[in-house]
N, C-alpha and C positions, 0 to 999 in steps of 0.2 A: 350833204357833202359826203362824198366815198372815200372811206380812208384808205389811205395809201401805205402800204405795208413793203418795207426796204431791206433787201439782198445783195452783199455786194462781197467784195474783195480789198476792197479801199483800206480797211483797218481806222485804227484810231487817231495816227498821228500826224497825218497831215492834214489837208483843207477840202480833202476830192469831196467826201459825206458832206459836209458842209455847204459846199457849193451846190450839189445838187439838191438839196434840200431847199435852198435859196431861192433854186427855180422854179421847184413847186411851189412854196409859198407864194411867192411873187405869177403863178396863171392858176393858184388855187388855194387865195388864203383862207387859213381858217380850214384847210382838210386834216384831220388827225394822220400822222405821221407814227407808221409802228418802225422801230430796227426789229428786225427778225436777227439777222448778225452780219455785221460788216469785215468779219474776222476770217472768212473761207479763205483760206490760201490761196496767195498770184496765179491765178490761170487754172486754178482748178477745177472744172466744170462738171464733173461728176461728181465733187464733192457738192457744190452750189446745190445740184439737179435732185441729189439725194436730203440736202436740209431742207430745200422747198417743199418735197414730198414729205417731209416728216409735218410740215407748217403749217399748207394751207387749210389744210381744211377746218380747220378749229377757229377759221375765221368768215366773218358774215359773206353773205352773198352782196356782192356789188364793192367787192373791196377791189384795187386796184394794188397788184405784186409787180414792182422793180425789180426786176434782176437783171444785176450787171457785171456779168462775169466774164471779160470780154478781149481775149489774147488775139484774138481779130479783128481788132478795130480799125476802120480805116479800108479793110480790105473788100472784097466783092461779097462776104455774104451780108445777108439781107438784115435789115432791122425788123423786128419782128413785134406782133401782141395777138392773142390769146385769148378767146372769149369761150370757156369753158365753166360748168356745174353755175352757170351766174357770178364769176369772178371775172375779171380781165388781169392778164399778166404782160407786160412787156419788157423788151430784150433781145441781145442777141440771135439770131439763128445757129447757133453753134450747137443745140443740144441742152443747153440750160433750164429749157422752161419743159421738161420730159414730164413732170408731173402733171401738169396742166395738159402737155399733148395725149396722156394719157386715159385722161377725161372721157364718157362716152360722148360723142356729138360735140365734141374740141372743133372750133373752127381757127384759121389760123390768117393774118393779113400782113400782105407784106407792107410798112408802114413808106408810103410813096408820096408824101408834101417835099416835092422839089426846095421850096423855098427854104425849111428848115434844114434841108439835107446839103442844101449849096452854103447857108451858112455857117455850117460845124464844123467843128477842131476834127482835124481826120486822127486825133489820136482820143479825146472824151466825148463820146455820143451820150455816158450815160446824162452827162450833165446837158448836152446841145439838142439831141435828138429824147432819149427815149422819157426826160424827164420831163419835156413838155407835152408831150404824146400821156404821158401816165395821167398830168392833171390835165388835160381834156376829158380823157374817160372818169377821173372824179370828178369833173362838173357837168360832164353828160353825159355817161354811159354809152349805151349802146346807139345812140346817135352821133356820138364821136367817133363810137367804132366804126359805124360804118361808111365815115366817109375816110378813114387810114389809106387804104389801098385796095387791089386785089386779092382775092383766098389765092392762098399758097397750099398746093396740094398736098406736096409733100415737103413738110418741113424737115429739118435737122433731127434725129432723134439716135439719139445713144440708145436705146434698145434697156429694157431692164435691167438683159445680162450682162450687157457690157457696161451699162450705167454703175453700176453695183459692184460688179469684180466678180461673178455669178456664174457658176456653171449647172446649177442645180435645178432654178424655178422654172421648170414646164414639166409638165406633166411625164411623159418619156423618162425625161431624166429621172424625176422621183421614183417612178416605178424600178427602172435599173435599181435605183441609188436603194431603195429596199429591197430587191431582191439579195444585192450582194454584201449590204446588212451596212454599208458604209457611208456616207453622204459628205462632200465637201463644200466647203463656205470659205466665205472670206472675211476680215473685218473692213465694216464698212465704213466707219468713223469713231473717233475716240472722242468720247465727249467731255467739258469741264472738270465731271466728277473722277474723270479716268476711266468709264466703262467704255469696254468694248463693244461697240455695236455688231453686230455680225449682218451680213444681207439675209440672213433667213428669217422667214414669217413665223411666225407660232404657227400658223395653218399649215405650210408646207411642210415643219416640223412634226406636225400630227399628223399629217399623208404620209409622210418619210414612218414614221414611226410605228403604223399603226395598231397591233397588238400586244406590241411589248412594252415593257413596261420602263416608263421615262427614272425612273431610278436606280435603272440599269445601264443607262445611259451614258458614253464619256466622252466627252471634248479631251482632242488631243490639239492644246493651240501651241504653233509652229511661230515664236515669234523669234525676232531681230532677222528676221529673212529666211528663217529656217535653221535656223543655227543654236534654238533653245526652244526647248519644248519643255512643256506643261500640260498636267493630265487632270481635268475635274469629272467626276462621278455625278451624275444627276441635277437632276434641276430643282431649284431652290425656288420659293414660292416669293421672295423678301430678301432685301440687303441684310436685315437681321437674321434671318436665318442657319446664319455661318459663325465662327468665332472669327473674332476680328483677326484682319489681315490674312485669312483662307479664302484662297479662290472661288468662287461659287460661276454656275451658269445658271441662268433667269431671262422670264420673258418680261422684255420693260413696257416703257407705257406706249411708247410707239406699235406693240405685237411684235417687234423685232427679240429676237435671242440675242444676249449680253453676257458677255464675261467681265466680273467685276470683284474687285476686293475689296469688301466692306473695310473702312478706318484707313485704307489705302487707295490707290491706285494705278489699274489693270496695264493700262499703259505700258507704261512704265516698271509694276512689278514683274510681270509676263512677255517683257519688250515686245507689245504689239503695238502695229502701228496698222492704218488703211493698208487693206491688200496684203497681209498675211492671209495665212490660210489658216483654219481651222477643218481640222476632221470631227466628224459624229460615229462612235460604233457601239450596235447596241449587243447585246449579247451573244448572238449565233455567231458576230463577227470578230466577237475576244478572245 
């Protein structure tokens, strides 16, 4: 049996998780059930696109990812699944499942059983639609898949940079962004601990970067909208690193760069939230 690994918006306090879980049970009992988090904020989908891509991959091949992030429901786009790296993902066509379309050799089907689709609440698919579609592909994989629908050429896709809040990741820009010694970011998500996620890779940070020297380095993060700045010098190897409640910047375990207060949190110290900006300038730019 393919476990089934769950993405949602639903939260903790009512019955929606619940229910949908009920249905997978009930066309695939006895498949393991992971929450990844049901915590993403109402209609965030950039958010959702970007915790999946932090997710999947640290999970087996043949696992089947819910995600149900879905301020369109009801309306004309398409329910969608995802047969990428040997995972299947279903959801949405909104742009949700970006990590997965992202895959080399992603194929994508538009999920087309009339009969399911005549019987669904036009406002919960994750529970009518896409949750019985998931435990098919846990109990047959790609012979489920491939009676879904048609391939969808081109699906929904937020784009990294716009995924992310992103002016930086391609190549072009990096090379600018080091010539003129400056590079902008944004944060991508605040996570439990309080750190600040930024959309920049450790990789593109070493392109950005390339001869000078990373403890020269300074994050200028711009938060409550721009209305309070914060300036950290170099990059810290470790939360411990720092004396407690000192701002430090660090590559987490994702590869992503992080702003974070050890004994505190960045959040909240820094008032950053998603979609600040964050600047990098390394010495020739000081």
């Amino acid at each position: 049996m393919r476990p089934l690994a769950l993405l949602t918006d639903f939260g903790g306090a009512d019955w929606y998780v619940a229910e949908m879980k009920g249905v997978l049970l009930a066309h695939a009992p006895g498949a393991p059930l992971v929450d990844i988090t049901h915590e993403i904020p109402p209609g965030e989908i950039a958010r959702a696109a970007f915790v999946l891509g932090r997710a999947h991959e640290a999970f087996p091949a043949g696992t089947v990812f819910l995600v149900v992030v879905d301020p369109g429901v009801g309306t004309a786009r398409h329910p969608l699944a995802v047969h990428a790296g040997g995972r299947f993902y279903v959801g949405p066509d909104n742009g949700v499942l970006e990590a997965a379309l992202d895959v080399p050799g992603a194929q994508a089907r538009v999920i087309e059983d009339s009969e399911l689709l005549e019987r669904a609440s036009e406002t919960f698919h994750g529970r009518d639609v896409f949750a019985p579609v998931a435990a098919r592909l846990s109990l047959r994989g790609e012979a489920a898949w491939r009676e879904l629908g048609r391939i969808l050429a081109a699906p929904v896709r937020l784009g990294a940079l716009e995924a992310l809040g992103a002016d930086h990741a391609h190549a072009e820009g990096l090379a600018r962004a080091a010539e003129s010694g400056t590079l902008r970011t944004t944060v991508a998500h605040v996570d439990r601990f309080g750190n600040a996620i930024l959309t920049l890779h450790e990789l593109e940070f070493e392109a950005w970067l390339g001869t000078h020297d990373p403890a020269r380095v300074t994050f200028v993060a711009h938060g409550a909208h721009g209305a309070r700045t914060t300036t950290i010098t170099g990059l810290a190897r470790t939360y411990g690193a720092a004396q407690r409640d000192t701002p430090i910047a660090l590559v987490g375990s994702s590869g992503l760069i992080e702003l974070a207060v050890p004994g505190g949190h960045a959040g909240l110290v820094l008032a950053l939230a998603p979609g600040d900006t964050v600047e990098l300038r390394h010495e020739e730019a000081s």
